[in-house]
N, C-alpha and C positions, 0 to 999 in steps of 0.2 A: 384340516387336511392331515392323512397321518404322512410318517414317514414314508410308509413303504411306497402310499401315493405319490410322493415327491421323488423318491431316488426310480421310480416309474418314469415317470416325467421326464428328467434327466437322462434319461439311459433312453427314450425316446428320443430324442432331440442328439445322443451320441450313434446311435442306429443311423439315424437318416444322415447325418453328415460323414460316416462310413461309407454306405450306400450312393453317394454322391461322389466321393473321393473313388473310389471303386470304380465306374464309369469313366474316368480319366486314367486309369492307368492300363498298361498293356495287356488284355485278356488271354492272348495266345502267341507263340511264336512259335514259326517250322524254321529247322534250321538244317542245312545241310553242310559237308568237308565234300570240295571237290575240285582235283588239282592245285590240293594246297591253300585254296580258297575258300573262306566262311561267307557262303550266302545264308542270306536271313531275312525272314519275312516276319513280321509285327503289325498286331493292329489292338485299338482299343475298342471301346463301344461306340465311339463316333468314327474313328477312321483308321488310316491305313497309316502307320508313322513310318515301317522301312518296308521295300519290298526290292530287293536284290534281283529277285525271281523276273521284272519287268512284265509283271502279268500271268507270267504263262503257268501260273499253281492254281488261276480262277478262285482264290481265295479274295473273302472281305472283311470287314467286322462283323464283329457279333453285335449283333442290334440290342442288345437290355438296356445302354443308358438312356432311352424315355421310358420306360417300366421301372427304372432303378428310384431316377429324379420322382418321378409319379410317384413311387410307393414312400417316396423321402418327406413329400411335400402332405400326405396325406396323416402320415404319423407327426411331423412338426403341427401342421392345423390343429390337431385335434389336440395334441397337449397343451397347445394354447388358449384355446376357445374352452379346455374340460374345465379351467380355471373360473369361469361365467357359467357353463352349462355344462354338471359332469355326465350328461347323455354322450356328447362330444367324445368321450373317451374307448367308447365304441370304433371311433375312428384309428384310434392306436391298432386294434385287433385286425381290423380291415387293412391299414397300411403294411402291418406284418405277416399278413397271409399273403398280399401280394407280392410283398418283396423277396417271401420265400419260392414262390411261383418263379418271379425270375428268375432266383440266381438258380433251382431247379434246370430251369430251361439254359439258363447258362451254360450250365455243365454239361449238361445232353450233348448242348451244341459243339464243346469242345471237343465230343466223344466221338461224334460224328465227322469231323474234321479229322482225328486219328483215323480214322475205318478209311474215309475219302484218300490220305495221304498214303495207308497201306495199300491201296486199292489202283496206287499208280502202276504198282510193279515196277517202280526204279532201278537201275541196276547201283544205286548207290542208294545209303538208309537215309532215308528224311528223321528228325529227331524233331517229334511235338510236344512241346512242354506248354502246362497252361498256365499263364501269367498271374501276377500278382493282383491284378485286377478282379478276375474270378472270386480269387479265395479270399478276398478282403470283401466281397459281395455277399459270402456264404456266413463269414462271420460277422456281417453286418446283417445278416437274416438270422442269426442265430441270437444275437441283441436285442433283436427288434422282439419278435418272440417273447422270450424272457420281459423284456422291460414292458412289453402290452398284459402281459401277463398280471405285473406287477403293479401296473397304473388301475387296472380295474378297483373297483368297489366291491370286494367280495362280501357276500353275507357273514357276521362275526358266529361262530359255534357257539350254541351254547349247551355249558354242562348240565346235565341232570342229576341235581343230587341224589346221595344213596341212602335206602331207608326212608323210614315215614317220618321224619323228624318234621320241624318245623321248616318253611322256606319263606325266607325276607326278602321282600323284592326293596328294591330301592329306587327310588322313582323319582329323577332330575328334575328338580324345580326350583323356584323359590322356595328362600329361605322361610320367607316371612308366612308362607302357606300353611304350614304345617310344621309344628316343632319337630325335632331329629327323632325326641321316640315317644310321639305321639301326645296327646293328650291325659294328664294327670285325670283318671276316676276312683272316686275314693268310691269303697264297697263297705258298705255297713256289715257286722257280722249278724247274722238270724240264729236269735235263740230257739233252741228245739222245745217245740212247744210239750206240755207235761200231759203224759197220759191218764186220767182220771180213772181210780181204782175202783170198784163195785164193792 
């Protein structure tokens, strides 16, 4: 297995526990100053951790942490199983297409949350900022990426010499097969036979 396979590997296996850690943290909060007062609304990819607001913003979570976990558990499988079977590692590529899907959709979803909170017409500014959550999801799809990238089996280039010269293949085997430069043939020298004068 070469290197680049294994720090693949690795940086799969750092993607998905990203991707996981990200789903627990805060994706968004709306905050507002009013009469002196900070209310604050917070929620992650499972729930609701403050809501000051008591309902009335119709705000929830942002649903990616089962898209997150899914795409986390699918890039862990496969670098583990590519280790028996490197078709398996197909699965990397698949886990980071979707994990970039979500955290895609993540962000939409924050966007839309701005537009919805602009869209009250408050007479006082709501301030939406997106959580650490988010962007720990985006750069855990930016890892995933890269590292599926790098776990695959790419075909090796190969150079084409310049010029007609000679070209020596080398060809991995036993030793005992065939000596390193071939077989010793000794060539007789042929004398030029005499031409008979008239």
């Amino acid at each position: 297995m070469t290197t680049r396979r294994v720090l693949g590997a690795v940086l799969v296996f750092v993607a998905a526990g990203l991707a996981v850690a990200a789903s627990f943290l805060a994706a968004y909060a709306v905050q507002v100053e009013l009469q002196g007062r900070t209310l604050r609304f917070e929620a992650t990819s499972w729930l609701v951790e403050r809501d000051d607001f008591r309902g009335a913003l119709l705000l929830g979570p942002i649903e990616y942490g089962e898209g997150a976990v899914g795409a986390a558990l699918v890039m862990a499988l496969s670098a583990v199983l590519a280790f028996r079977m490197p078709a398996a590692r197909v699965g990397s590529l698949l886990g980071a297409g979707l994990l970039a899907g979500v955290a895609w959709s993540a962000v939409t979803s924050v966007q839309g949350i701005v537009k919805k909170v602009a869209d009250l017409g408050a007479p006082v500014p709501f301030d939406v900022e997106q959580g650490e959550g988010i962007t720990l999801l985006v750069v855990a799809a930016g890892v995933a990426v890269v590292s599926a990238v790098l776990h695959q089996e790419l075909p090796k280039r190969v150079v084409e010499p310049e010029g007609d010269g000679a070209v020596i293949h080398q060809v991995e085997a036993d030793d005992s097969e065939t000596p390193p430069y071939g077989f010793p043939v000794i060539v007789e020298p042929v004398e030029p036979k005499e031409q008979k004068s008239d």
